[in-house]
N, C-alpha and C positions, 0 to 999 in steps of 0.2 A: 504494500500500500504506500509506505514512504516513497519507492518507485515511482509510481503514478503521479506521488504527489509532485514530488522533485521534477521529473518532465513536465506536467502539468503546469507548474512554476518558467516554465521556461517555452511555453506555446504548445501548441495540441500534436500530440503526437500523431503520426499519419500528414500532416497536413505538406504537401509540395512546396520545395521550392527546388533552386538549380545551384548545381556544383562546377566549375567549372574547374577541370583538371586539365594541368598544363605540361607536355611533353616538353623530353630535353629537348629537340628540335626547334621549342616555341610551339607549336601548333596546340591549341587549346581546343579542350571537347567537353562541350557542356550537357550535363545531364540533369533530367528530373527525380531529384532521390525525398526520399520521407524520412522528418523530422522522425526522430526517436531510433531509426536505423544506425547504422555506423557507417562510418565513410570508406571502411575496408569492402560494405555490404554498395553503399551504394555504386566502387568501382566495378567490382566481380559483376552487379548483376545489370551493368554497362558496358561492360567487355572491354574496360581499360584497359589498355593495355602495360604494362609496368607494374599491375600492382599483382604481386602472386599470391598471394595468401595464403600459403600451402597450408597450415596448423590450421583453418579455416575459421580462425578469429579467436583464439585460445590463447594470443600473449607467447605463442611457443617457436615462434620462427624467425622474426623481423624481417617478412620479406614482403610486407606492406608497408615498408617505410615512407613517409611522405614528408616534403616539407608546405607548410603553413605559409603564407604571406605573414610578416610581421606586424600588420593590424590586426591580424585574430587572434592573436595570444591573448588577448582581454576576454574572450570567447570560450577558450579552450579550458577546462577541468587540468589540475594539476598532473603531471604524469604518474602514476603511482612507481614503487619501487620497482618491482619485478616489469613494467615497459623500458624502466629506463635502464636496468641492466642487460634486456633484452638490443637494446640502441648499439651498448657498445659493441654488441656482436655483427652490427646491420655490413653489410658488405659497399654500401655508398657511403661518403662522406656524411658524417654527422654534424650538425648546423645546431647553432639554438632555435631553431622551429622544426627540429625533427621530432617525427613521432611515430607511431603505431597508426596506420589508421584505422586498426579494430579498435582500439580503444578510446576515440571520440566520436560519441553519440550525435546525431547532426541535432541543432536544434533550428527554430525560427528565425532566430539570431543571424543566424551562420547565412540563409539566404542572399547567393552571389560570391559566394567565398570563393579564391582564390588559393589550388593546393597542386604543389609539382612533383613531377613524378621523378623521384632518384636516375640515376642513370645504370643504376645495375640491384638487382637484389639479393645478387650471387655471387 
């Protein structure tokens, strides 16, 4: 229930907006993902390419590494311990806006956000 509350607090779950995930290339591909999803869910089921998630969002692989635009860090939930030991292992370059993208939840907020895809996960 705290669950429900906590997204609830933070706009309706289910409710659309757009991600726009940005290739090393440059080339951006924006998709329509839902609030309360994660952003590891909303690549996989957009068929981004770069983001592999092999552990299928369990915090066990770091091969959805992403980096953030440095405006939504104000956005983003802290990394808990085990993402961010999981970081050191990411095979790209770790940045201060890298993270898991199983592990942030999209919310309302987030609509139009700006997130890049590493250049290798392996």
């Amino acid at each position: 229930m705290l669950f429900l509350q906590s997204q609830a607090s933070r706009g309706i779950v289910g409710e659309k907006i757009e991600v726009h995930f940005i290739q090393t290339d440059g080339t951006v591909e924006t998709v329509e993902a839902e609030t309360g999803e994660s952003v590891m869910q909303a690549a996989v089921f957009n068929d981004i390419e770069g983001v592999e998630a092999e552990c299928g969002g369990s915090c066990m692989c770091a091969t959805c590494h992403v980096y953030f635009e440095e405006s939504a860090s104000v956005l983003l939930p802290p990394a808990a311990e085990d993402e961010t030991e999981m970081l050191e292992d990411a095979a790209a370059e770790r940045r201060p806006t890298s993270r898991l993208s199983c592990q942030v939840k999209l919310t309302s907020e987030m609509n139009g956000i700006r997130i890049s895809i590493p250049d290798r996960q392996y």
